[in-house]
Structures are given as C-alpha cells and as structure tokens.
N, CA and C of each residue as an Amber inpcrd file, in Angstrom:
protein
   243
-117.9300000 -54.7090000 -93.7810000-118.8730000 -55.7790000 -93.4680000
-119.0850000 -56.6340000 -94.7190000-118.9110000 -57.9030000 -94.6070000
-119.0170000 -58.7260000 -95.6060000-120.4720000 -58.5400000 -96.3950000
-121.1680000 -59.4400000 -97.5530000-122.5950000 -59.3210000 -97.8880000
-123.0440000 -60.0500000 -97.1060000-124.4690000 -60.2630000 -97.3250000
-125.2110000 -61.2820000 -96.6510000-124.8660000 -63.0140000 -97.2170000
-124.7210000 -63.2030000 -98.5300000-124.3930000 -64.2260000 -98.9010000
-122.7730000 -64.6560000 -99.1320000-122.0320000 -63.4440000 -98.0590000
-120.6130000 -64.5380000 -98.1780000-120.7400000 -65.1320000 -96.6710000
-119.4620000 -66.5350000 -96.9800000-119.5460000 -67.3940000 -95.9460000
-119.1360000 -67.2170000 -94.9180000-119.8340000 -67.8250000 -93.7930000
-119.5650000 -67.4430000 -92.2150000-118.2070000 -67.7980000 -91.9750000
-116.9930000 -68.5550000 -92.3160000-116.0160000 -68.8510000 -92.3140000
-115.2060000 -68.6930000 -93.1910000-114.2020000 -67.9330000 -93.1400000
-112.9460000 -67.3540000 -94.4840000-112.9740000 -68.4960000 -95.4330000
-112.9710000 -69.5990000 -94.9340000-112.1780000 -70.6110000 -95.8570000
-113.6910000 -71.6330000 -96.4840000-114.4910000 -71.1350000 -96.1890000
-115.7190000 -71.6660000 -96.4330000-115.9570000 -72.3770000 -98.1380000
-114.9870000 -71.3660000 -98.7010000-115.4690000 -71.1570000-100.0810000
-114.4460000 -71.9840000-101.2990000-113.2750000 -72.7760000 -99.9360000
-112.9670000 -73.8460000-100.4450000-113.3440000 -75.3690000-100.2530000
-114.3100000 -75.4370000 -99.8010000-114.9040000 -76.7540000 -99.8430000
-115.7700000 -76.9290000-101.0330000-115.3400000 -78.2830000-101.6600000
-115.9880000 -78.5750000-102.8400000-117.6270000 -79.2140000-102.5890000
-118.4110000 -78.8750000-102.8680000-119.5610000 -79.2960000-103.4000000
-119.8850000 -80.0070000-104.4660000-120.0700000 -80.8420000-104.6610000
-120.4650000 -81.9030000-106.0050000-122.0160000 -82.7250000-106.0180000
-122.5880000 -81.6780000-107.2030000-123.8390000 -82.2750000-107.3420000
-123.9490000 -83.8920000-107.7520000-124.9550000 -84.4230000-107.2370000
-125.1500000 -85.7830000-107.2310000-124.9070000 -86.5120000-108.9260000
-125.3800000 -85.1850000-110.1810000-125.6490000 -86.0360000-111.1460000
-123.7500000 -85.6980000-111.1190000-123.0520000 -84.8100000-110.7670000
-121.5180000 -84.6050000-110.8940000-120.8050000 -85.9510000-110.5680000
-121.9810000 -86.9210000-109.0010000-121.1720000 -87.5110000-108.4560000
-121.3150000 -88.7570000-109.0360000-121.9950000 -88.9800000-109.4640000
-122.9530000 -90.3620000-110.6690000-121.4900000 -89.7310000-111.8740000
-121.3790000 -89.1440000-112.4410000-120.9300000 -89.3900000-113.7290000
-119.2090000 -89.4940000-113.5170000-118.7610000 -89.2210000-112.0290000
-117.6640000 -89.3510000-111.5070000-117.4640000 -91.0110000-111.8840000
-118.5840000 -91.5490000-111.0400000-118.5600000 -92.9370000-110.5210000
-118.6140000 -93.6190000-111.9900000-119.3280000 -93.3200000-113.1770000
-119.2490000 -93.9360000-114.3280000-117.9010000 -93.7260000-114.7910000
-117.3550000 -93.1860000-114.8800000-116.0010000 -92.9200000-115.3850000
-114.8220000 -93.5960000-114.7120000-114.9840000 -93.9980000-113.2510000
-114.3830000 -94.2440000-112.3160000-114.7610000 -96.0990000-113.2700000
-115.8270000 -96.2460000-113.0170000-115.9030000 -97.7750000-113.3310000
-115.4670000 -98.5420000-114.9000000-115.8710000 -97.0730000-115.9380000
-115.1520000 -97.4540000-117.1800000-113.9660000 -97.5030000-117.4770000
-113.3280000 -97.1610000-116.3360000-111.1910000 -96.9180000-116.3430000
-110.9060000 -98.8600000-115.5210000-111.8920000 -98.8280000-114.1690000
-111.7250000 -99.9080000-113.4920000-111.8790000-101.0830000-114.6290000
-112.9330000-101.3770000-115.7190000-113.1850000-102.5420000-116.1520000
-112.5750000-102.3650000-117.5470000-111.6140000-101.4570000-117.8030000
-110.7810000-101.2310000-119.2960000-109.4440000-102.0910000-119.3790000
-109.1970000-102.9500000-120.1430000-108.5520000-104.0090000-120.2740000
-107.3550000-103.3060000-121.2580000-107.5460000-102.6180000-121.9030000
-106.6140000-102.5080000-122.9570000-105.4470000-101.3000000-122.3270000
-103.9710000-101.6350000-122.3620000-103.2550000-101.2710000-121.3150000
-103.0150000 -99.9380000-122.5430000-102.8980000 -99.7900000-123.7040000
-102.3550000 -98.8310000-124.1010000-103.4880000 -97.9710000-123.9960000
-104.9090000 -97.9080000-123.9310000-105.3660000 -96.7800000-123.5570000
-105.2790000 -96.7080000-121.9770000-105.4700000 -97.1010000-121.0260000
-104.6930000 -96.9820000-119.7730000-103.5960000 -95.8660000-119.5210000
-102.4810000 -96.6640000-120.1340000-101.6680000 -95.5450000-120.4440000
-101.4590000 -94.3690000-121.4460000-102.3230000 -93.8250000-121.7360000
-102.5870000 -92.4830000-122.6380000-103.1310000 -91.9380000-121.6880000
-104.4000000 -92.1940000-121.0340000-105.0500000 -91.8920000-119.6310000
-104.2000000 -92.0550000-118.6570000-103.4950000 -92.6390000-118.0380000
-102.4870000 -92.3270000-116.9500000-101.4210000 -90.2870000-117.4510000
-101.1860000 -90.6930000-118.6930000-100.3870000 -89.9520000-119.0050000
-101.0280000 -88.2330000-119.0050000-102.2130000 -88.2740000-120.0160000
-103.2730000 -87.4840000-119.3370000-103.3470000 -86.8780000-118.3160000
-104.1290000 -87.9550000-117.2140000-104.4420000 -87.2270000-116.2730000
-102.9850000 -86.7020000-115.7540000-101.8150000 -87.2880000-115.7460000
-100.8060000 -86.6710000-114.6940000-100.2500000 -85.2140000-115.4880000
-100.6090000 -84.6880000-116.3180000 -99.9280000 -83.5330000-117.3120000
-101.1730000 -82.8340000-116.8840000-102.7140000 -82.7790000-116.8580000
-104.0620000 -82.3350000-115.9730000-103.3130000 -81.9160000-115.3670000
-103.6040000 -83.0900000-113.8700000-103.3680000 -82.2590000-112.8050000
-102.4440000 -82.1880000-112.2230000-101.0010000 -82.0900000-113.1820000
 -99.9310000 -80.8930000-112.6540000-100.1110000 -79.7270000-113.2370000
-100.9900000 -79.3490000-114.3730000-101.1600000 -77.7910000-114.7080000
-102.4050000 -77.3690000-113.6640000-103.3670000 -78.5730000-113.3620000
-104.5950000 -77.2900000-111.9870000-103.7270000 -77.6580000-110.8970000
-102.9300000 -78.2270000-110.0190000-102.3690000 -78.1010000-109.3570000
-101.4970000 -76.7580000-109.2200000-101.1010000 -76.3180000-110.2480000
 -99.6430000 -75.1780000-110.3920000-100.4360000 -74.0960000-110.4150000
-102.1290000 -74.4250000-111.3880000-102.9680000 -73.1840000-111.6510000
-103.6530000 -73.2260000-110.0750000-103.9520000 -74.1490000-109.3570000
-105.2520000 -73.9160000-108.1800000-103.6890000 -73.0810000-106.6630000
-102.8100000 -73.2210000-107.4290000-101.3830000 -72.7930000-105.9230000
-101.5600000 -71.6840000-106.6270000-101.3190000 -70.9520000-107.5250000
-101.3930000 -69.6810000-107.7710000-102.5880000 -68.8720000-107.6510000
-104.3340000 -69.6000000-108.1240000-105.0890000 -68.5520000-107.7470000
-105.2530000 -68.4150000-106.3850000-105.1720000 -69.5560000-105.3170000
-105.0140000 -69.4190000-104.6390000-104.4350000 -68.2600000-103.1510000
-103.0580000 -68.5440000-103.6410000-102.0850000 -67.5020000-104.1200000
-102.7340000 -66.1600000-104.0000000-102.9840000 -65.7600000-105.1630000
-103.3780000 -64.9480000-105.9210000-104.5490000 -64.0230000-104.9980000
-105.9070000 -64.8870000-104.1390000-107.5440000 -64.4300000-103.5520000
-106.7700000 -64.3120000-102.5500000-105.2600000 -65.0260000-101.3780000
-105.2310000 -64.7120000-100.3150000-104.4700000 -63.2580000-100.2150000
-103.5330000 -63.0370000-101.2510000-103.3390000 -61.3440000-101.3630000
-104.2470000 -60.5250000-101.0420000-105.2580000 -60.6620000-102.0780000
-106.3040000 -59.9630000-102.1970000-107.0880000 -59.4960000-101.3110000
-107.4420000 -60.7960000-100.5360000-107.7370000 -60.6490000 -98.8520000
-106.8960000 -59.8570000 -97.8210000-105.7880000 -60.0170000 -97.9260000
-105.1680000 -59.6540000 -97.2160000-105.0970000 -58.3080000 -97.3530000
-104.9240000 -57.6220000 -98.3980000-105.1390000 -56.1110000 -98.9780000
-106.4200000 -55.7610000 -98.7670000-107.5110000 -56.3080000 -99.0300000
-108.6020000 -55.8690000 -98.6320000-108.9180000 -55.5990000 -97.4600000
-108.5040000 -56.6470000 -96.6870000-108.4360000 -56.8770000 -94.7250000
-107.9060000 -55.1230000 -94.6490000-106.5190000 -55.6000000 -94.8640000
-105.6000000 -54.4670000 -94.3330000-106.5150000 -52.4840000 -94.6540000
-107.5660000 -52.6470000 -95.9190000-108.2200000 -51.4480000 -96.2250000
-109.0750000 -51.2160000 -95.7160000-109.3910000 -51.8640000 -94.4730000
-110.8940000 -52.0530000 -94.2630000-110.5090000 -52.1450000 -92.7610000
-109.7290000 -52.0180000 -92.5380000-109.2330000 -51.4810000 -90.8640000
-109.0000000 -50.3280000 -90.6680000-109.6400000 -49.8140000 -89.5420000
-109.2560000 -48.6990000 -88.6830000-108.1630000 -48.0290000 -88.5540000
-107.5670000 -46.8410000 -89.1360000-106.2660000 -46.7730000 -88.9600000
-106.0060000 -46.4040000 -87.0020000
C-alpha cells in the first residue's frame, strides 16, 4: 500500500509545478535574452543552453530510466505470488 502522501496517479510526480516567484524570474530572463542586442552574447547563450539541455535531457532519460525499474521491481515484490 502506497503512503498517504504519494500520488493518486503513477505518473503524478512528473508534472512540473513552478512557483509563481519561479515563474516571474523565468519571465525576467525570458525578456532580458528578448531585448539583448549584442549577437555575440546571444551566441555564447545559444551555445550554453544547447550543451544544458543535452546533458538534463541524457540525465532526466536515464533517471527516468532508472525510478521506472525501480517500480517495476518494487511492483513485481509486492505481488502475491
């Protein structure tokens, strides 16, 4: 039997939540890239982010990965033979 505070749905616990001041400082960042004129920092930041998020991309497929084993082994221990 699960606890009381895990989620009513397996997959529950991949939906992102983002606190408001998270979503405000998104949006500032979002607008200081939009009104940045100077192309060579642009591109240091293009370059950046794409080397980011191909390492949490490669890292979020593996833990991923990684909790549905886990589940699945756990499932499988936790049945009735």
């Amino acid at each position: 039997m699960p606890p009381k505070n895990a989620p009513s749905n397996t997959f529950d616990w991949m939906v992102v939540e983002q606190s408001l001041e998270e979503e405000l400082r998104l949006e500032r960042n979002i607008r200081f890239i939009e009104d940045c004129e100077n192309l060579d920092v642009l591109s240091q930041l293009c370059v950046s982010l794409m080397r980011t998020q191909a390492h949490q991309s490669k890292l979020l497929k593996q833990a991923v990965g990684h909790i549905a084993l886990m589940e699945a082994v756990f499932y499988d221990a936790t049945q009735k033979p």
